[in-house]
Every structure is written in C-alpha cells, then in structure tokens.
C-alpha positions as CSV (number, residue, x, y, z in Angstrom):
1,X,-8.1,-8.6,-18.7
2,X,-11.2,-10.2,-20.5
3,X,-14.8,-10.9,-18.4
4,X,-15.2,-14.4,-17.2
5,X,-16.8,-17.0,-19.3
6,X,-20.0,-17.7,-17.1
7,X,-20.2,-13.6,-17.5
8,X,-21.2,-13.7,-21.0
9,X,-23.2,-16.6,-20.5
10,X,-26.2,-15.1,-18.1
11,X,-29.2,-13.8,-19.5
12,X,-29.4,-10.1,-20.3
13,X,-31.9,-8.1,-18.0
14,X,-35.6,-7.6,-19.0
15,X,-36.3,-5.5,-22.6
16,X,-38.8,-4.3,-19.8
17,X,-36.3,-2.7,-17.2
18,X,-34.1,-2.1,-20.1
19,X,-36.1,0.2,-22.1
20,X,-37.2,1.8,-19.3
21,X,-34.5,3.0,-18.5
22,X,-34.0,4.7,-21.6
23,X,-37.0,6.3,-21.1
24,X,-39.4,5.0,-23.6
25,X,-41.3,1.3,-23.7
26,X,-41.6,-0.6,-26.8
27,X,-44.4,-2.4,-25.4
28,X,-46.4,0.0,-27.0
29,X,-45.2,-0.2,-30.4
30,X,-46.1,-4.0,-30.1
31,X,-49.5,-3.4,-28.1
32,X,-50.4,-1.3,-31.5
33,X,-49.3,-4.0,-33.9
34,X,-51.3,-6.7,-31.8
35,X,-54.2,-4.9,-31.5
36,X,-54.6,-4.0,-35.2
37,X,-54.0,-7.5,-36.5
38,X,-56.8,-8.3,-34.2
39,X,-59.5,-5.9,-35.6
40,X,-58.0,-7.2,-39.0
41,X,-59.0,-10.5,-38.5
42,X,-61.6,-9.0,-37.0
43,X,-62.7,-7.2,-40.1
44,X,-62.2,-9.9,-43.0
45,X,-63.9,-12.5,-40.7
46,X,-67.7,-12.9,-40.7
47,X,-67.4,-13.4,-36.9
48,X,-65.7,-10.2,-36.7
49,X,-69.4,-8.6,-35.7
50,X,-69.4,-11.7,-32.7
51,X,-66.1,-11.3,-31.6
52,X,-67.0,-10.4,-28.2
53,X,-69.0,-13.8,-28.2
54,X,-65.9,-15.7,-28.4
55,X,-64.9,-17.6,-24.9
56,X,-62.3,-17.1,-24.4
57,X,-61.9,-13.5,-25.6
58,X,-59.5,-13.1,-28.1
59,X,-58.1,-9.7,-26.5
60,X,-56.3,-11.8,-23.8
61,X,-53.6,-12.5,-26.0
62,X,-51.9,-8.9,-25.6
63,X,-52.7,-8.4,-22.3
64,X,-51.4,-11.9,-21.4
65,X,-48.4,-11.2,-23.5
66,X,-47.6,-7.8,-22.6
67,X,-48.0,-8.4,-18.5
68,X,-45.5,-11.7,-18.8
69,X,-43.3,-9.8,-20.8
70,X,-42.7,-6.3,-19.7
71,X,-44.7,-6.2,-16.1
72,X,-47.8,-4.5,-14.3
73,X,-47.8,-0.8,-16.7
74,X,-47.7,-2.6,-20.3
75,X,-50.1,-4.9,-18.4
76,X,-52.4,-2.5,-17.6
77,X,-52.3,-0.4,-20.6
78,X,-53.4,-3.6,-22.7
79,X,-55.9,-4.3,-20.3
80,X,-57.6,-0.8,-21.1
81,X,-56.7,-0.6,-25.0
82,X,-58.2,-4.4,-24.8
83,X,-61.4,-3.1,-23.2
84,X,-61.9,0.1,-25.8
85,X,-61.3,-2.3,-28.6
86,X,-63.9,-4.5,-27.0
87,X,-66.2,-1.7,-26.6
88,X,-65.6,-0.2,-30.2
89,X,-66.0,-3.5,-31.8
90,X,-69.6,-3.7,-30.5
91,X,-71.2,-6.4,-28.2
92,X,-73.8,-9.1,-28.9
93,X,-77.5,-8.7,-28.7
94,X,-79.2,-9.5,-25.9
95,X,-80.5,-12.6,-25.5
96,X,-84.5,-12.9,-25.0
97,X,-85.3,-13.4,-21.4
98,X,-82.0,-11.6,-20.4
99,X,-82.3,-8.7,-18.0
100,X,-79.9,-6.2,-18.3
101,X,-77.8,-7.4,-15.0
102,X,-77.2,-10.7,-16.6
103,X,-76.7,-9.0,-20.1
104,X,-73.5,-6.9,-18.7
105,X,-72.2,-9.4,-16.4
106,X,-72.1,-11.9,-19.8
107,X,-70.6,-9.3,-22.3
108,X,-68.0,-7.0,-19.3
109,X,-66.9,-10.3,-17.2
110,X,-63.8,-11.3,-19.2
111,X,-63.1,-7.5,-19.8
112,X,-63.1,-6.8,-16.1
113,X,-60.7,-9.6,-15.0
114,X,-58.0,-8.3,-17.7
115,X,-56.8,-5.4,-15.4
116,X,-56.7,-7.9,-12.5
117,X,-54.7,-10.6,-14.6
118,X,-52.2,-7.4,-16.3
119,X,-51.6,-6.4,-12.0
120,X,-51.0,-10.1,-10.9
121,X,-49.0,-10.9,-13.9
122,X,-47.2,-8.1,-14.0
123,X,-46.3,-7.8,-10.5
124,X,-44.8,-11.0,-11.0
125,X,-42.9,-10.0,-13.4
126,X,-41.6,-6.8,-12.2
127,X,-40.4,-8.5,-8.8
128,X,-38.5,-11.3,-11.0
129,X,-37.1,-8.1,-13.2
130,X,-36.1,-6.6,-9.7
131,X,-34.0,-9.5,-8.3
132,X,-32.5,-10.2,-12.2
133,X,-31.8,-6.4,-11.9
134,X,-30.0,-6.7,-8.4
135,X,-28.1,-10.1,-9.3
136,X,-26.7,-8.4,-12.7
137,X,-25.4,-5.2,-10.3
138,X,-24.0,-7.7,-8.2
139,X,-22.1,-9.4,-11.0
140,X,-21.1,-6.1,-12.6
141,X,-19.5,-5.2,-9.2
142,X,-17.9,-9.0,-8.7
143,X,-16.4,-8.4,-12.1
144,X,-15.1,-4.7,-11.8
145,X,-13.8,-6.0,-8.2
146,X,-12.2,-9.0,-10.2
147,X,-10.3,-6.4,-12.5
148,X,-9.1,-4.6,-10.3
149,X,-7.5,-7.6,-8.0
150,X,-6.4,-8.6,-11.6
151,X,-4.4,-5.6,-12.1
152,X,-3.3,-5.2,-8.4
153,X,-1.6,-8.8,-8.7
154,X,-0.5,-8.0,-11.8
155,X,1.7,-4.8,-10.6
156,X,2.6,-6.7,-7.0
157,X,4.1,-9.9,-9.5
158,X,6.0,-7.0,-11.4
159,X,6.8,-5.7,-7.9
160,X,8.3,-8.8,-6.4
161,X,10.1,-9.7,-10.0
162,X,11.7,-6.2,-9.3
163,X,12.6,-7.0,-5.9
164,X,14.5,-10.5,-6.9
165,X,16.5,-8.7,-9.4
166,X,17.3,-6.1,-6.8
167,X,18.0,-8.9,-4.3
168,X,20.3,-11.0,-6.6
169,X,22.3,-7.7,-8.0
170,X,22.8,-6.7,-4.4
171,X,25.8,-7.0,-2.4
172,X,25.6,-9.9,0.4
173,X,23.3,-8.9,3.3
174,X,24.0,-12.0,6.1
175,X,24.9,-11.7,9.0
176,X,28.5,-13.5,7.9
177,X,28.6,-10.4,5.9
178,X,27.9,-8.1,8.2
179,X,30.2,-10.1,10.9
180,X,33.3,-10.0,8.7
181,X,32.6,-5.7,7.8
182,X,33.1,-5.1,11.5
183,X,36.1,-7.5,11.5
184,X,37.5,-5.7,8.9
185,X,37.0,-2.4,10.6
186,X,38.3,-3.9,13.6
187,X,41.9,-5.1,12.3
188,X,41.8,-2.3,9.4
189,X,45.3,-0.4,9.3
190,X,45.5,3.1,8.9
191,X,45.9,2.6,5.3
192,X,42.8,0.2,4.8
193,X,40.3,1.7,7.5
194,X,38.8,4.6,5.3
195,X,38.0,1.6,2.4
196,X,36.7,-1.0,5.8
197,X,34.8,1.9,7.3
198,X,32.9,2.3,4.3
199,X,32.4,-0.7,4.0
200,X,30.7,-1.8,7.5
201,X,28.8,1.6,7.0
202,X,27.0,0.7,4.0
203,X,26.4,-2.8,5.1
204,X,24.9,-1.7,8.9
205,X,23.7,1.8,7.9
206,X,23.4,2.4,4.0
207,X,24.6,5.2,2.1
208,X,25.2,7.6,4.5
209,X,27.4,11.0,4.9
210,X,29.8,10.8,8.6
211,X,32.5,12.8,10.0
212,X,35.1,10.3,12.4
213,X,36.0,13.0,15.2
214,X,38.9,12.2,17.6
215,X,39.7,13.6,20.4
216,X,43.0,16.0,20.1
217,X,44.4,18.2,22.8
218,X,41.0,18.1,24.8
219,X,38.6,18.6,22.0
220,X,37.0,16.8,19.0
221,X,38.2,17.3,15.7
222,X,37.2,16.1,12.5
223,X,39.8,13.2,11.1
224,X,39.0,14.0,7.1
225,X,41.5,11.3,6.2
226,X,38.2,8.2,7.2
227,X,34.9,10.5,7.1
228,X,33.3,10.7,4.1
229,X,30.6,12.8,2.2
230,X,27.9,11.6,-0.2
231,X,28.4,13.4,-3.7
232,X,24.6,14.9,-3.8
233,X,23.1,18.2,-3.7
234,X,21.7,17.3,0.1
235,X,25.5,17.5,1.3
236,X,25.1,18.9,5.0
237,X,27.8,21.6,5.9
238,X,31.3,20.6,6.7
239,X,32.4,21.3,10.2
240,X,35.4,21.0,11.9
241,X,34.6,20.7,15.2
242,X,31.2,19.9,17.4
243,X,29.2,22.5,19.0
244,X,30.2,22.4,22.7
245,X,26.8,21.3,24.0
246,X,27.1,18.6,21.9
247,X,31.1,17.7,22.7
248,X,30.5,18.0,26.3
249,X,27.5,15.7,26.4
250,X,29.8,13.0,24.8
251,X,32.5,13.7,27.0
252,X,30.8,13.3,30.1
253,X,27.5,11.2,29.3
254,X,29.5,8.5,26.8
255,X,26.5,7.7,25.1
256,X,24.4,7.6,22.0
257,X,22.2,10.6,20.8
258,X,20.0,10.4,18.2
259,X,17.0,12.7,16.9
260,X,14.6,9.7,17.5
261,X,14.7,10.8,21.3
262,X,13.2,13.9,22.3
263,X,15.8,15.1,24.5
264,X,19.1,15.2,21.8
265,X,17.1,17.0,19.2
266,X,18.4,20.2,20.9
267,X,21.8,19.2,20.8
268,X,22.0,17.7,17.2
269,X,20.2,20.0,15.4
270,X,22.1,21.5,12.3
271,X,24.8,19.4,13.0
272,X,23.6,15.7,12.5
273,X,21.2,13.3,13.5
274,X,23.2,10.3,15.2
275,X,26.4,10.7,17.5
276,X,27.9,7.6,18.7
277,X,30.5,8.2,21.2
278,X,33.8,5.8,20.8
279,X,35.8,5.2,23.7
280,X,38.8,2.9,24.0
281,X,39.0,-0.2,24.4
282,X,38.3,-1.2,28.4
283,X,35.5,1.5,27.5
284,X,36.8,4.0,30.6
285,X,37.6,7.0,28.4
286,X,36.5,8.6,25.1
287,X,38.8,8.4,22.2
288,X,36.6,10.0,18.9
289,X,33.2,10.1,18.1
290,X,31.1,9.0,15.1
291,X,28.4,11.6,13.7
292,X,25.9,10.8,11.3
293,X,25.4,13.4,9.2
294,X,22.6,12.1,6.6
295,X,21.0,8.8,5.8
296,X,18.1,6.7,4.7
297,X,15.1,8.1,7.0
298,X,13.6,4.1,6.6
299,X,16.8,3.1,8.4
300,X,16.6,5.3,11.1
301,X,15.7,2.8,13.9
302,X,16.8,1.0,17.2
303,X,18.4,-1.5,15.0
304,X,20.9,0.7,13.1
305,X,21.6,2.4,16.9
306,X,22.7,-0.8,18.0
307,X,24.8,-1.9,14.8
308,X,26.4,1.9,15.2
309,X,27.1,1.0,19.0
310,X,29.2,-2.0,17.8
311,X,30.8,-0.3,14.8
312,X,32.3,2.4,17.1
313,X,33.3,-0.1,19.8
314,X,35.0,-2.3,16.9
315,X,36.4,1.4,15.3
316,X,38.0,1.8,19.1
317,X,40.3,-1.3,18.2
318,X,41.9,0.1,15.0
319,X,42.0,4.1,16.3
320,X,44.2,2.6,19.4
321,X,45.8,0.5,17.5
322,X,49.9,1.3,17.0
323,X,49.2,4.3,20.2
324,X,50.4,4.6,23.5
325,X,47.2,5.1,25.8
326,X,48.4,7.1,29.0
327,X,46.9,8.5,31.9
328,X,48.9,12.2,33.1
329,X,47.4,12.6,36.0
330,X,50.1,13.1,38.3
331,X,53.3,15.0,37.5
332,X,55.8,13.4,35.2
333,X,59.1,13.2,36.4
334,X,62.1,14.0,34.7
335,X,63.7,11.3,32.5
336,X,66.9,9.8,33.6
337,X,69.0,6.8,32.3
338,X,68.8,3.6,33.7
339,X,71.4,0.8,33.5
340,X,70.9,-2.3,31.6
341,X,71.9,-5.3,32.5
342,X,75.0,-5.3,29.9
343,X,75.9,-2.3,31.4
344,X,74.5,0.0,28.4
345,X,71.6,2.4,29.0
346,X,68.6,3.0,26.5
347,X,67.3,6.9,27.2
348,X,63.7,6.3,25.2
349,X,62.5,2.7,27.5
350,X,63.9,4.1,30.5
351,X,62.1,7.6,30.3
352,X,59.5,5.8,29.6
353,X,59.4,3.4,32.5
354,X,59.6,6.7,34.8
355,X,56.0,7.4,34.1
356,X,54.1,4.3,35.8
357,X,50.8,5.0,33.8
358,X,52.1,4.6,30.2
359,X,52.1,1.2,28.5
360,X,54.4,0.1,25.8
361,X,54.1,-2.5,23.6
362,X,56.7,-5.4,24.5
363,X,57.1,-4.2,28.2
364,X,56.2,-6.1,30.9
C-alpha cells in the first residue's frame, strides 16, 4: 500500500532537529565557513582594520543566519564566535573627547545584543521545530494507522469473498428447506428414514455423530440401522445401551438434557452431550430417544435444542408408523372366535378386538 500523496508533499522537519538527533550539528561546519570568509574579506579589504566601525556589524549575518535556521544553541554559539572574532579583529581608536564609558558602549553595543537576538531568534525557531516535530509524529502515526486499516480491509474483503463462495457452494439453508427436511423425516419409510434423518440433521444441527435409541422390552437400545457415526478420529465410543441414570431420567422426566445446563452434566457425561427424549405421537409415552453424541461446539445453543425438540417429535411420526401402539395394563384375555356377519370367523381381528386398548388400522 503506497503513502498518500499530500504525505510526500509536506516539508521535511528542521536540518536543526534533524541533525540533532544524530548527534552532531552542522551548524558548526557552516558557522566556520562564514566566519572565515568574513576575516577574508576582512583581510584583502583596506577597511578590514575598521571593521568594527561598520554599522551595522557585519558579524550579524551568521548569527542572524544560524538562530533562524537551526534555533537558540547554533544562535548562541555564533553570538560568542561573532564576539571573539570582533575582539581579535581589533576595535577602533578612541575618539578625542571620548571617555572610556562612551568608548565601550560605542565599540560592545552591537556585540552585546547578538546573544539576545541568537535567544529570541532561536527560541522561535525551536518552538516552530517543536510543533513541525509533533505534526510530522502525528502524520507518521495517521499513516501507519492508515496501513494498517488498509490491510485489515484488505483481508475482511478476502474474508467476505470467501464467505460468498461458501454461501453459494452450500446446500439451501431457508426455512423452506429446513421445513421440507422435517417433512421428510416425518413421512420417511423405514427404507428412506436413515437417508431423511441425515438429512434434517445436517440441515438443523450440522455434522454430527447420534445413536436413535428405542425403547425395547422396557429399555433403550441402540437402533444401528438410522444412527450414524462421523468417520473421524474424535469418534466417541459405541454403546449399546444408556447408563441407567440417564435412561431413567428420560423415562420419567420426558425431557431434554443437554451439557449447557448444570444439572445434566452429571448424567451425560462420557455418554453424549444432548438427549432428546421422543415419545409418540399424543406425546403420553416415550417411544426412543435421540443422543447427540458429538457436534459443532458454535452450534451448541437454545436454537439447535429447539430444532432437536421438533425433529424428535416429527421422528415420533415415522417410528410409529406401520405399529400397533397398545396399552397392557390389565390382563389380556384369552382369544376366542367371533362370528362374522356371513357366518365365517377371522381368529387374528377377533383376538384382537378382545383386548379394548389396542388399535388397528382400518377398525373402527
């Protein structure tokens, strides 16, 4: 990602600040160089021996220069290089009538004000090197900051670029969808329900490993024919029946336990971390249960409780499906022939009609 335009376009910070920062000041190099030219001049001049007598001195150029330029020390030290050079070079006579007061306030007044001009100057100037200083920081940080919101949009557009292609590659998600899964499930023959169970599961769960239990001579047991088994190397145990604190609490509570809740972590743990309970149809008894053996930890919420909930009651339909639900709570009688009304008997429908709890399909 290149800098900004208007970046390259400010003015670099002070040779001043710069160079001091290095360490070293070439103000002196240049403070050398003026000064020399000066008693140069100086030298192949006949006023050279009056140059003292000059108004304005001539040694205000470097300290002038060097105070505007690089602040208060280069001011300063031109000031007092200025004043030995004026000193060296050798001041005028004194004028007759002159007392000696006058005589040194004539030849040391300019020399005097140079350390006073190289501070006022040169504060100036450091102050304005200061805030130029600050606002460069400033910009350095804006533009570092303006990288790196660069690059962050940069891999979020990659992001959401990846997300569309997962989103167009992946199966349907709608409701409809998710609607006609459960429907599925719900008028599923035994042949079909495995292929619709798996279905509805990876639309309303996601990939997940489940045992279907149902409930066989008074206890659960694993149907393998419709549970299923991821092929990974997290593959919890296979079991063939659930632990009795955990059967019993379906049996008689008839509700949903899940490791989000304090209070089932007890009874689920080793053996799964969702059971969902199916009971028939009219919801008065329990038929099978649905344990959720492993799954997406992200989907593990109130949300995927619920869809389980309604899986199982539409999973009731097609386990009761093609079965004759009855209730043996009283004795059964023993089987006897009844006449038909053509005078035949049938043995199966009239055994049948001698237990008052059973329903078959077709009778009335």
């Amino acid at each position: 990602m290149s800098s900004p335009p208007w970046l390259e376009c400010l003015p670099t910070p002070s040779v001043w600040s710069r160079h001091r920062r290095d360490g070293y000041a070439p103000w002196a190099l240049e403070l050398v160089i003026i000064l020399s030219m000066m008693l140069l001049i100086a030298a192949a001049t006949p006023i050279g021996a009056r140059l003292g007598s000059i108004s304005p001195n001539p040694l205000w150029i470097p300290v002038l220069l060097l105070s505007s330029q690089y602040g208060t020390k280069a001011g300063v030290a031109a000031a007092v290089a200025s004043m030995v050079v004026h000193w060296l070079a050798g001041a005028p006579p004194q004028a007759g009538g002159e007392d000696i007061y006058e005589y040194l306030y004539r030849i040391w007044r300019e020399p005097m004000l140079w350390p006073v001009a190289a501070v006022v100057l040169g504060g100036f100037r450091d102050r304005q090197a200061q805030k130029t200083e600050a606002l460069r920081s400033r910009l350095v940080e804006a533009d570092a900051q303006l990288r790196s919101i660069g690059e962050l949009a940069e891999e979020l557009r990659a992001h959401c670029v990846a997300l569309e292609r997962q989103i167009a590659c992946a199966a349907d998600r709608s409701i409809e969808a998710g609607l006609a899964a459960l429907d599925e499930v719900c008028k599923a023959s035994p042949e079909t329900l495995k292929l619709a169970l798996v279905g509805a599961m990876e639309m309303l769960v996601g990939p997940a490993s489940y045992l279907v239990l149902t409930l066989r001579d008074g206890r659960l047991a694993v149907d393998g024919e419709i549970s299923r088994a991821l092929g990974d190397s997290r593959k919890p145990p296979r079991i063939e029946r659930l632990p009795e604190v955990l059967e019993m609490e379906l049996l008689r509570g008839q509700r949903l336990l899940s490791i989000r809740k304090s209070e089932a972590v007890g009874k689920l743990a080793g053996v799964g971390l969702i059971a969902a309970p199916i009971l028939t149809p009219t919801g008065d008894r329990l038929i099978g249960a649905l344990l959720i053996q492993s799954m997406d930890p992200m989907r593990l919420t109130e949300a995927t409780e619920h869809s389980l909930c309604v899986l199982c009651r539409e999973l009731s339909q097609a386990l009761s499906r093609e079965r004759v639900l009855c209730s043996f709570g009283r004795p059964r009688p023993p089987a006897r022939l009844v006449p038909l009304a053509t005078g035949a008997a049938s043995p199966a429908r009239s055994a049948v009609r001698d237990w008052p709890d059973c329903a078959v399909p077709g009778d009335r």
